[in-house]
C-alpha positions in Angstrom: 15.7 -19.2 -6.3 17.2 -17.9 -9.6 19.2 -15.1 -9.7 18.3 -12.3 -11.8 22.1 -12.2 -13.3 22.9 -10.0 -16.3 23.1 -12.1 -19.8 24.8 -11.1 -22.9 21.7 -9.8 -24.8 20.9 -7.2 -21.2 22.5 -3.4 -21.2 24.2 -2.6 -18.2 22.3 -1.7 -15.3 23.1 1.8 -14.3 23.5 2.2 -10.4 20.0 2.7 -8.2 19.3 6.3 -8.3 17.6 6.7 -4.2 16.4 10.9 -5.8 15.2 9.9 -9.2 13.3 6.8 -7.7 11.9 9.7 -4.8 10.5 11.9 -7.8 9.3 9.4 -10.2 7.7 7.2 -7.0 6.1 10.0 -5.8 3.8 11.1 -9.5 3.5 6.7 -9.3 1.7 7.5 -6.0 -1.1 10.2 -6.9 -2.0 7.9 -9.7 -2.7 4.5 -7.6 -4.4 7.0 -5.0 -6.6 8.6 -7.4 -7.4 5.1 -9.4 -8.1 2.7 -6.3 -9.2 4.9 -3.0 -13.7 3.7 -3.8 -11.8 0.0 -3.7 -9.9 0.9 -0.4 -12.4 2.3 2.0 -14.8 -0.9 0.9 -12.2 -3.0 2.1 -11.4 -0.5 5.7 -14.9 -0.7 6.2 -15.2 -4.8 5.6 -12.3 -5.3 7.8 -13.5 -3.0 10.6 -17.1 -2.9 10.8 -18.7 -4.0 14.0 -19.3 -8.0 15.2 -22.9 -9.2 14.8 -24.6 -9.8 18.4 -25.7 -14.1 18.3 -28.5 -14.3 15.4 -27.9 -10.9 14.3 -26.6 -10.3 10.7 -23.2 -8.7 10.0 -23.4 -5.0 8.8 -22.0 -6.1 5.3 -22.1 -9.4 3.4 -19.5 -8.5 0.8 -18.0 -6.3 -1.5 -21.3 -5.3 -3.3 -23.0 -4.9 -0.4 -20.6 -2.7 1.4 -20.3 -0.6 -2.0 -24.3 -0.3 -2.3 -24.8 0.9 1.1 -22.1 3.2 1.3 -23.6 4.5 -2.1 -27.3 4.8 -0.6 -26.8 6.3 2.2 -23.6 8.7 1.9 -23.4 8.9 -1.9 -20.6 8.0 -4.1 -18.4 10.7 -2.0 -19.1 8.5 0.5 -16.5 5.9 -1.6 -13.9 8.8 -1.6 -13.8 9.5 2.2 -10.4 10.3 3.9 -9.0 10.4 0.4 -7.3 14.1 1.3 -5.1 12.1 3.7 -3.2 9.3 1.5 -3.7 12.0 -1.4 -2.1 14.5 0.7 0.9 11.8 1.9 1.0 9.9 -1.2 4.1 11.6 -2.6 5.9 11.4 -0.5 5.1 8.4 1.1 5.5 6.9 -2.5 8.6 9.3 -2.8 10.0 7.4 0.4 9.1 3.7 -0.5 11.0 3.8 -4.4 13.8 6.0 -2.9 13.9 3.4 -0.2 14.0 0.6 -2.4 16.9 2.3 -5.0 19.1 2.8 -1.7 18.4 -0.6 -0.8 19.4 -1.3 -4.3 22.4 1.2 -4.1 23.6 -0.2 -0.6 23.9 -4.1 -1.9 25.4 -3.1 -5.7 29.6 -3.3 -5.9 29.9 -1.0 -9.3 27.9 0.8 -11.7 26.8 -2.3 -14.0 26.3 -4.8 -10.9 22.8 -6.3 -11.2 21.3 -7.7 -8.2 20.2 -11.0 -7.1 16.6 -12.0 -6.4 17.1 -12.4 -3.0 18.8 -9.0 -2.7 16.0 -7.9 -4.6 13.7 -8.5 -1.8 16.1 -7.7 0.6 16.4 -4.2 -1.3 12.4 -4.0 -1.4 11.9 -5.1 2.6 14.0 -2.1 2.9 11.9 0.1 1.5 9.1 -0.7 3.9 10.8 0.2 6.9 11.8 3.6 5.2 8.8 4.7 3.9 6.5 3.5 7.2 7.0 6.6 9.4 5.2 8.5 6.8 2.6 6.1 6.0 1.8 5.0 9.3 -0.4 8.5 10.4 -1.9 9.1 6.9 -3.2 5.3 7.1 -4.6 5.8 11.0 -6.3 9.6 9.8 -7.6 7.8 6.4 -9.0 4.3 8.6 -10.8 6.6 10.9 -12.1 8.8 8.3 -13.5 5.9 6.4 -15.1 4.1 9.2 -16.5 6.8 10.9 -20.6 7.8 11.0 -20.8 3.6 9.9 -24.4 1.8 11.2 -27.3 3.2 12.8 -26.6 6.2 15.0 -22.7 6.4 14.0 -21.3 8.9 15.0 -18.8 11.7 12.8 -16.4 12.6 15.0 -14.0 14.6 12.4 -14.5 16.8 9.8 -11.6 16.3 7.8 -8.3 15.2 7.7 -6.5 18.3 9.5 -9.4 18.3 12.0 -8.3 14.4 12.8 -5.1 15.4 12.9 -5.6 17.6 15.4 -8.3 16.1 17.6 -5.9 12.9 17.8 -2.9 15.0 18.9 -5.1 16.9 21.5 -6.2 13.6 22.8 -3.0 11.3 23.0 -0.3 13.3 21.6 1.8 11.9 19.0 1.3 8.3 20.2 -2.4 8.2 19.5 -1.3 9.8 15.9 1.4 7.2 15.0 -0.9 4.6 16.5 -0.5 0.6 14.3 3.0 2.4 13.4 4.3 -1.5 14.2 1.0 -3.3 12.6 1.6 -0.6 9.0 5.5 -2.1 9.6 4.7 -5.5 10.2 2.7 -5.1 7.0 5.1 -3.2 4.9 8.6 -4.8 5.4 8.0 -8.5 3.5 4.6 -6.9 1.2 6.7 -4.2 -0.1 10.1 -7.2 -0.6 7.5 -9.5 -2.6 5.9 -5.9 -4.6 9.5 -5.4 -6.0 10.7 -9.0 -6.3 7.5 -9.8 -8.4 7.5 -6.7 -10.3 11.5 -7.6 -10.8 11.1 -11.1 -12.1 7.9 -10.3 -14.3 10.1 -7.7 -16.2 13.4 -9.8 -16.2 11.0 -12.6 -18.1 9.4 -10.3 -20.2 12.6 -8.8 -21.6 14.3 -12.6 -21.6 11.3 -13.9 -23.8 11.2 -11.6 -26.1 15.1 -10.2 -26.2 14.3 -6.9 -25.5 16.9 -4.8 -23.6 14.1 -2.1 -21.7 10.5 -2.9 -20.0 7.8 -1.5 -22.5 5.3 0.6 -20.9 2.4 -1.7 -21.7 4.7 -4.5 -20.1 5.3 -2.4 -17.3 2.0 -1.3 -16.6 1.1 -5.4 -16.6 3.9 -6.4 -14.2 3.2 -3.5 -12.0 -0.7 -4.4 -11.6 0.3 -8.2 -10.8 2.9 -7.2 -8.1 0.4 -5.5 -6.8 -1.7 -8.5 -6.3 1.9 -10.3 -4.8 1.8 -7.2 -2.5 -1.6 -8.0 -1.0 -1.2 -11.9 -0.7 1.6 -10.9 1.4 0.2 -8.3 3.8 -3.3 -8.6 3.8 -3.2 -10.5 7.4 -0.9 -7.8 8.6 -3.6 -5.2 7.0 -6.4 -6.4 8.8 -4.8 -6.2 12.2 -3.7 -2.4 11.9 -6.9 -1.5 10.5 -8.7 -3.1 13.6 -5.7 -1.0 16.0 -5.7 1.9 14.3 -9.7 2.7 14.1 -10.5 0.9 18.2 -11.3 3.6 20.4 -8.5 4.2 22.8 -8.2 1.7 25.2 -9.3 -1.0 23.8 -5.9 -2.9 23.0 -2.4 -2.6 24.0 -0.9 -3.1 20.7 -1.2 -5.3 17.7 -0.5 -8.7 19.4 -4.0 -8.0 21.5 -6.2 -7.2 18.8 -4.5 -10.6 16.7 -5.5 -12.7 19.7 -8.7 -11.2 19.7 -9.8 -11.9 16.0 -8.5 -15.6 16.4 -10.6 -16.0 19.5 -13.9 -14.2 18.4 -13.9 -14.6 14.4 -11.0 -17.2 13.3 -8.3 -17.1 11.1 -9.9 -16.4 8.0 -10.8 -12.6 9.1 -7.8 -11.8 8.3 -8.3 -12.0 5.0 -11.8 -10.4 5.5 -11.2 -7.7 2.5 -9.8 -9.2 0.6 -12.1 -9.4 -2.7 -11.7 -5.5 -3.6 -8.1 -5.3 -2.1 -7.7 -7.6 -5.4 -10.3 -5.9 -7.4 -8.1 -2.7 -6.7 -4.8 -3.9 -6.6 -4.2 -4.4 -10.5 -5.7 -1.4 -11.7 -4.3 0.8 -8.7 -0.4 -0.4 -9.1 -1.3 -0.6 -12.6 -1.4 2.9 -12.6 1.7 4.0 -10.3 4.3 2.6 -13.0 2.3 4.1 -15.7 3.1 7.1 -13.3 6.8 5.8 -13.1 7.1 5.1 -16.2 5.7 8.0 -17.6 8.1 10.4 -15.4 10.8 8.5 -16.5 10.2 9.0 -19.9 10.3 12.8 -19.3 13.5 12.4 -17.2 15.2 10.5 -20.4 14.1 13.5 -22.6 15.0 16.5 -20.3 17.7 14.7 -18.2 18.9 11.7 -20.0 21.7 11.5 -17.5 20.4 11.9 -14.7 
């Protein structure tokens, strides 16, 4: 693989910042929350929604369908369920992942100017998956069981809201049933988030390369952003599907992530775990889209109140 190595027409690269990259990766997060959460609880509820009996049709037969139903018979809040929970964590679970990747950054760079390979690049962004997953990992268990509950005839709503989810989960299995698919949201995270920034990396190294520009422009940043979202997804959507299935079973059920993957390739095959898929794509261009417009946008302040910062 190429190396993203500086050329004469490139600035120097100041050194990662791990606090800038928490603040400006934290505003990044409320805006992908707040642009793709309709698109996410389509795909929780396509991933996790019960298997047909023999001759029996499943519960949704895509995307649309899924969306209409949810629409017709919850309303479009019904789109926005469990939202208060990755709304609530966002920032810093955001906050964690870019701070994450600049010390990854900061940990691998030998002076001020050093710019980093590719590989260290994803080395740098694996890195920010395993900081950023003890944070994520209950927000994405509260928000899987918020959007999957009351779902088919007779469902039943078990929680009110996020704290009462919280709460009920604690009461019932302590912290363990609250960090429950903590190793499935990992498992996920470590190579999605390493391909997220490599992509995002190279997208922007070829955009300033092509046209000699030394800095990413916002419209150019927005773009890379929204395709390594897409990189993101093609990379942990198998991972995905298996701590969705863990994290809304009812206790009991499996052991740990390695039970519910033999499970699915016994009962429904490997292509379930891609099952979601069409609106994780749908939503991951507009939704990373909009965290760097979020970054982007907060650095922009940060060069005019604290250029050196």
């Amino acid at each position: 693989m190429a190396s993203a190595q500086k050329t004469d027409n490139a600035p120097a690269e100041r050194k990662a910042n791990p606090f800038k990259s928490f603040i400006t990766g934290g505003f990044g997060g409320i805006c992908n929350v707040l642009s793709g959460h309709p698109l996410d609880t389509i795909k929780v509820r396509l991933q996790t929604m019960p298997r047909p009996a023999p001759g029996e049709k499943p519960l949704y037969s895509g995307t649309l369908d899924c969306a209409t139903k949810t629409i017709r018979n919850e309303g479009v809040r019904g789109l926005y369920k469990g939202m208060s929970a990755p709304l609530t964590g966002v920032a810093p679970i955001f906050a964690m992942c870019f701070a994450g990747y600049a010390l990854g950054k900061r940990l691998q760079q030998r002076g001020e100017d050093s710019k980093l390979t590719y590989p260290q690049i994803f080395v740098a962004g694996s890195f920010s998956g395993l900081f950023s997953t003890f944070i994520m990992a209950p927000g994405e268990r509260i928000k899987v069981l918020l959007q999957t509950q009351g779902i088919g005839p007779g469902g039943e709503k078990k929680y009110t809201g996020m704290i009462d989810c919280a709460g009920k989960l604690y009461k019932e299995g302590g912290l363990r049933s609250v960090f429950k698919g903590s190793c499935a949201t990992m498992l996920r995270d470590i190579p999605a988030n390493g391909l997220y920034f490599l992509s995002y990396e190279i997208f922007t190294d070829e955009y300033k390369r092509r046209f000699n520009r030394p800095n990413v422009d916002l419209i150019a940043a927005i773009v890379a952003g929204g395709l390594a979202g897409i990189f993101y997804w093609i990379g942990g959507m198998p991972a995905d599907v298996l701590k969705s299935r863990l994290q809304s079973a009812p206790e009991g059920q499996f052991d740990g992530v390695r039970a519910v993957f033999k499970d699915l390739m016994k009962n429904d095959g490997i292509s379930v775990l891609y099952r979601g898929f069409t609106p994780v794509i749908l939503r991951a261009f507009p939704a990373n889209a909009a965290t760097f417009f979020g970054i982007e946008l907060a650095n922009a302040i940060f060069r005019q109140v604290a250029p050196n910062f």
